[in-house]
N, C-alpha and C positions, 0 to 999 in steps of 0.2 A: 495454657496447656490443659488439655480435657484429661480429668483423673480417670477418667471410663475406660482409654484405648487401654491397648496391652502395653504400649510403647512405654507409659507412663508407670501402670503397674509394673514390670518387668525392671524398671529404673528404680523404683521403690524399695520392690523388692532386692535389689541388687543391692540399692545404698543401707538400705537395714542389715542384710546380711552381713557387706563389709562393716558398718561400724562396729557389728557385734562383733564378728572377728579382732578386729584393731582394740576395742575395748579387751577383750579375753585375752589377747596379746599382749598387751600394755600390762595389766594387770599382772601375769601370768612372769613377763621378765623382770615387770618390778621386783616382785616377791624374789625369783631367782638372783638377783642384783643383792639386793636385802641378806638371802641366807649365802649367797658366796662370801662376802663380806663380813657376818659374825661368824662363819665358818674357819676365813682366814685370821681373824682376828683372835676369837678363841682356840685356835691352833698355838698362834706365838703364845699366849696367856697358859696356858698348860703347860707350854717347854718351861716358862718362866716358873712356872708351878714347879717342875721336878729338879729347875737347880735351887730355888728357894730350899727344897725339902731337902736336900743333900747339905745346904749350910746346916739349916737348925738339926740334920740328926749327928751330923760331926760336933757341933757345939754342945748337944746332949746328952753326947756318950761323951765328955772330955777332949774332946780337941781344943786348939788353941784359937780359933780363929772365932772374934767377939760380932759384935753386931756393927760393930759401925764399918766392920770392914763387909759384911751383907749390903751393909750401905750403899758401899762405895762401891760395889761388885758391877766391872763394867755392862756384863749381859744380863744383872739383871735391873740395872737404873738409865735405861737409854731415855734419848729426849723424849717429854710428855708422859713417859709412865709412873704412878703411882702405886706404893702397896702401904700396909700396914699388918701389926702382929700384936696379937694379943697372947696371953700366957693362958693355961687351963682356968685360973680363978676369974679368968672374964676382965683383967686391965691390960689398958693397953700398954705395949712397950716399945712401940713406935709409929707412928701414921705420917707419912706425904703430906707436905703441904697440901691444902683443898682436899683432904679425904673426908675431914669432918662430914661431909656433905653426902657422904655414902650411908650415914645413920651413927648413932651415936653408941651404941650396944654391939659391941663383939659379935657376930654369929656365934651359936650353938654348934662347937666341934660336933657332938653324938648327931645330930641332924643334916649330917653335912656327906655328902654320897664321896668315893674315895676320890671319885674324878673331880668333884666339884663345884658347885653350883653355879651358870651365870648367869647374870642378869643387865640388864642397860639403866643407867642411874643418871642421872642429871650433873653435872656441876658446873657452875657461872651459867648457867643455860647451854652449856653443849652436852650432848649425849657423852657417853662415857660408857665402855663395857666391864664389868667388874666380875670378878673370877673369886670367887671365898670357898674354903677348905682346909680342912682339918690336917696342921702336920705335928711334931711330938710334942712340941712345947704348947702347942694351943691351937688358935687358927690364925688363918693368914688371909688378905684381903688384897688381890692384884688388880689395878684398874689401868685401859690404856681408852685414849679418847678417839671417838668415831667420828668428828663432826668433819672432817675431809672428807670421809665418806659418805654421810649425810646429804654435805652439800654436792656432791658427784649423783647421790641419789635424785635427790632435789632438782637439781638440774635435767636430771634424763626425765622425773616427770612433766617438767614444765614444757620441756620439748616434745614430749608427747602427748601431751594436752594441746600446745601450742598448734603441732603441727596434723593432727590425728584431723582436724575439720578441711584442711587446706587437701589435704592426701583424698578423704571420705570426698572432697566438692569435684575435685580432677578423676579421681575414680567415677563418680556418680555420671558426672558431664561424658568420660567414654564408653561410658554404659550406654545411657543415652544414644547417643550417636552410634555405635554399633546395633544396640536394640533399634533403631532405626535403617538403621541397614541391611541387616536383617531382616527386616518387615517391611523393606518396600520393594519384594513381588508377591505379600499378599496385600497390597494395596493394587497391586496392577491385576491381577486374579479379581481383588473384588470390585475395581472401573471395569475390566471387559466382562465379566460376570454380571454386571450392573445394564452391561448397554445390549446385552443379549435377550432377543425378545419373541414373539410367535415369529414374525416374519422372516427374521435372521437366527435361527437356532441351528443352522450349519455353519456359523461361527463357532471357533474354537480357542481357550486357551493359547498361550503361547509355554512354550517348552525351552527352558533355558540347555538342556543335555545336559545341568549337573549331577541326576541323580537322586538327587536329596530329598528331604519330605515333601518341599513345596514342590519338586518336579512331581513325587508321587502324586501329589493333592492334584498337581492341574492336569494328570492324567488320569485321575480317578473323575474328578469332573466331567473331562471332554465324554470319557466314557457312557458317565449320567446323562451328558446333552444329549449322545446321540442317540442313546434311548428313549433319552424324552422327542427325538425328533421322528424315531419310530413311531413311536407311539400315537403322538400328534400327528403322523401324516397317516396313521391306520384308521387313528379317529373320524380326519377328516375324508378320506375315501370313503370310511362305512357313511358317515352322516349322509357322503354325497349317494352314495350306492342306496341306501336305504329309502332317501327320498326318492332315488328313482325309480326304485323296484314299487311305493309307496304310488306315486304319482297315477301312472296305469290303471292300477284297479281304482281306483278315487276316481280318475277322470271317465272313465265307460260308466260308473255309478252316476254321475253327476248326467252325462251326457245322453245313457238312457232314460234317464227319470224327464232331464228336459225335452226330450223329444216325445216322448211319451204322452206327453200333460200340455202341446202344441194343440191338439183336435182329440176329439173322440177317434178313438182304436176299438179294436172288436175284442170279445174277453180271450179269443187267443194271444192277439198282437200283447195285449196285458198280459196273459199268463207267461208271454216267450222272456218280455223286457222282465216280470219281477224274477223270472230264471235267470238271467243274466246276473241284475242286482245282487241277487242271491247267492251266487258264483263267484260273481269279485269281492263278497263280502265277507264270503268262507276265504278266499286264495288269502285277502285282507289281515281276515282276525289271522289264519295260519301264519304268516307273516311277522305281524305283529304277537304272536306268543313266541316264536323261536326268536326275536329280537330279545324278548324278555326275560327269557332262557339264558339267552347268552350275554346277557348283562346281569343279573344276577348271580351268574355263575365267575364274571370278574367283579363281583362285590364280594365273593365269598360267601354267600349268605343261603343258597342255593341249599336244602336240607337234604341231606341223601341217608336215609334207612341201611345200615347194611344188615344183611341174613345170609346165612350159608346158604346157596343156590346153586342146584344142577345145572349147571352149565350145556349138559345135551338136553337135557328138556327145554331150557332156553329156546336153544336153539332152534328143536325142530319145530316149539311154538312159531318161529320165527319165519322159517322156511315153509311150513303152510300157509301162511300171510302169502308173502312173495311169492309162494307157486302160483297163484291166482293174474299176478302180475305177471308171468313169467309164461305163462298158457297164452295171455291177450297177445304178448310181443312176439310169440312163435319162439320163443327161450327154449331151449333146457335146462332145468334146476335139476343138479345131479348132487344127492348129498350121502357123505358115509353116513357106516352105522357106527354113531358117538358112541364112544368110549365115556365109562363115568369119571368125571372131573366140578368139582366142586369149587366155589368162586364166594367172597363175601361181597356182597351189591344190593342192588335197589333192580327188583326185578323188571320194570316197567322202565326202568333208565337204560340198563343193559338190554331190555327186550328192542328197545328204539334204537340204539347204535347197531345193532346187528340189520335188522328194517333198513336201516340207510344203508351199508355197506350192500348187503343186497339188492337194492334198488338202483344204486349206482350204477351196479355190475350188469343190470337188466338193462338200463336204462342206454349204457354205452356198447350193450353188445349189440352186432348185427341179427337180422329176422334167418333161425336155423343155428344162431352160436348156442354154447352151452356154458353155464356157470355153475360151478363146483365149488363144493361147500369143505372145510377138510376139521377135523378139532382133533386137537394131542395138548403135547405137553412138550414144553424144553425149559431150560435154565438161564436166567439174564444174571451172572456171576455166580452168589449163592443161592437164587431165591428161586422158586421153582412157578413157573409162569405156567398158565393156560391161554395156547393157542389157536384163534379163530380164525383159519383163512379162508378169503372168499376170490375163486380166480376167473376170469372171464378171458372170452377171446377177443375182444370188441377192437374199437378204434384205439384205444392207447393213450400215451398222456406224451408229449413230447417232453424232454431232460431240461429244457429249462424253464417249463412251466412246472414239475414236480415240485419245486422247493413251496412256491404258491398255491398250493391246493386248498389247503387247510386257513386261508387267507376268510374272511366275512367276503362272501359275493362275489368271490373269484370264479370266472369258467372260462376256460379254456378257449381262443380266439376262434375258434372253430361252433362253439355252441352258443356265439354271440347272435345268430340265425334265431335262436328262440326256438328250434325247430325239437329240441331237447328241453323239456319243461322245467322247473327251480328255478331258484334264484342265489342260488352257489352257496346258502348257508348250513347243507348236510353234512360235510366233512369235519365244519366247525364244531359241530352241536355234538355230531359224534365221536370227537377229539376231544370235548369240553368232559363227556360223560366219562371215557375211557380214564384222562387224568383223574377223576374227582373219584374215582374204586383204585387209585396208585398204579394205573398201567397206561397204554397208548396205541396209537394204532401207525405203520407203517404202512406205505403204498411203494410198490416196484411196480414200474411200466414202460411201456417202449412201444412208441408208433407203430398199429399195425400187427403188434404180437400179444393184445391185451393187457390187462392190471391184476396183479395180485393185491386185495388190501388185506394184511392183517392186525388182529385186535388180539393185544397182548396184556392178561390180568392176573395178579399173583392170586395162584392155587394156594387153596386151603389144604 
């Protein structure tokens, strides 16, 4: 048996618990057994006490009635009991056979409480409970023997000694076997747990319907898996998306440089091919830093400055950028005049998520649409939010590609043409920035009737 599992500690533990119990027990009725019995014992010894005292104070004061008839007095000389009497000067004037053996010297009436003292004395080797107390003529010594009792005592330990390992081994042994019982569907959780791997992580658990913890556990699991199968299949899309967005500019570098270095070219044909190189090696590094962005940004590690920041000054920073965009594409950039609203940020993080929403908006609208800038204020529960919406008339987003926007490398089946430049990672970047200032960005659209995005950040 491995002392490691639970199966074995939980057995342990059980069979310790119960012996201690059973020990505590044992002990605990001993003792009860013990004082029931000189309880009842020194019960009868005290009635014997107050008809003893009614002889010697009738004898005391002049009555007729001597000692041998105390003697003889049926209740109070039944089988096995003993007494004796001593007078005030300390001899005795009568003792039981076998009382010698209670000590040889009278007790001290003066020291002696009115109920009287008892105590357990030995004689022939059996116990004996003896009863001494002070009555007129001196003291008196009543003794009646325990060893019936002894040996009924005697007997219940031995049986409880006897039987307390047999009880503790049958206890232990159904411990066992239920703690075993109990733990085998976390044995079967941790074999299908065990056989779940990259290729099979849409394996799940099985689900007994009791309810119980381990139903929780293997629901809380499946849960973990299927996040972990999220996760693992977002991984593996971006790796694949990345190298293919990757692949492109690398190969026209490669393939200009080769063709290039085939014969002498003239310093235009060179001047055109290092513009090129040059081109895919800026799209490139740009690429490759929003990749870096946004893995550092799921490292956490990502430093963001905050500062209280105008929020329309932001902005119309921002909208100047873009009008320049918005002029080439035959756009209109139509913006209010911002209201002051104040934001805690990183002004070059927040100036780039506004750049993208904009750019989008350009980017999707048709040559003569217009996009409109709008900034306020509302409430998300208690916390008072600043509002940035940017709305266009463009093409639209269809309802089941919305959930996918904010996806690494997603675009829309329609701007799979390339005829729309990116590589689907600006929504990301500016959802990464929004969360990392405690706010977020929302897109409502609909084929044909334009996008609204907006960027929602708690006002200072």
């Amino acid at each position: 048996m491995n002392r490691r599992t639970i199966r074995f500690r939980l057995t342990a533990w059980y069979g310790a618990i119960l012996a201690a119990t059973f020990a505590a027990v044992g002990i605990g009725v001993w003792f009860a057994i013990r004082d029931s019995i000189n309880d009842t014992v020194d019960k009868d010894l005290r009635f014997r006490l107050r008809e003893m005292r009614g002889f010697v104070r009738l004898q005391a004061s002049g009555g007729d009635r001597s000692l041998e008839e105390l003697i003889q007095h049926a209740s109070l000389a039944p089988a096995g009991s003993r007494f004796r009497i001593a007078d005030s000067a300390g001899r005795w004037l009568y003792q039981s056979p076998g009382t010698q053996g209670w000590g040889a010297a009278p007790p001290d009436p003066s020291r002696l409480p009115n109920r009287g003292r008892v105590e357990t004395s030995t004689l022939n080797g059996k116990p004996v409970r003896v009863l001494s107390a002070a009555v007129a003529a001196g003291s008196i010594q009543i003794g009646m023997p325990t060893d019936e009792f002894a040996e009924m005592l005697d007997a219940f330990t031995w049986t409880a000694v006897l039987a307390s390992p047999l009880l503790l081994l049958l206890a232990s042994a159904g411990g066992y076997w239920m703690s075993r019982r109990a733990l085998a569907p976390v044995e079967q959780i941790a074999r299908t747990a065990g056989d779940i791997e990259a290729h099979n992580l849409s394996e799940r658990l099985p689900l007994r319907g009791t309810g119980d913890e381990l139903d929780q556990l293997s629901a809380t699991l499946n849960a973990m898996l299927a996040r972990l199968q999220d996760s693992f299949r977002r991984v593996t899309q971006f790796t694949a998306d990345a190298s293919h967005e990757l692949r492109t500019p690398v190969a026209i570098i490669r393939t200009t440089a080769e063709v290039i270095r085939k014969k002498p070219r003239s310093e235009k044909e060179y001047s055109e091919a290092l513009d090129r190189i040059l081109a895919e090696s800026e799209r490139t590094t740009d690429l490759i830093e929003d990749l870096m962005l946004l893995a550092r940004a799921d490292a956490n590690i990502e430093e963001t400055v905050l500062e209280p920041l105008a929020l329309a000054d932001l902005v119309r920073a921002a909208c100047a950028d873009a009008r320049v965009l918005a002029e080439a594409a035959g756009i209109k950039l139509a913006a209010d005049d911002f209201n002051g609203c104040t934001v805690s940020g990183d002004f070059r993080a927040l100036r780039r998520a506004v750049l993208i929403l904009l750019d989008n908006a350009i980017k999707y609208s048709k040559p003569g649409g217009e996009v409109q800038v709008h900034l306020g204020l509302c409430r998300k529960g208690e916390r008072p939010m600043a509002t940035l919406e940017v709305r266009d008339n463009g093409i639209g987003i269809a309802a089941d590609e919305l959930p996918h926007i904010f996806e690494r490398f997603y675009r829309a089946a329609k701007d799979r043409s390339r005829k729309i430049g990116g590589v689907g990672l600006g929504l990301s970047i500016a959802q990464s920035i929004a969360r990392r200032h405690g706010g977020e960005i929302q897109v409502e659209s609909a084929p044909g009737r334009g996008s609204t995005a907006r960027l929602l950040l708690p006002a200072v």
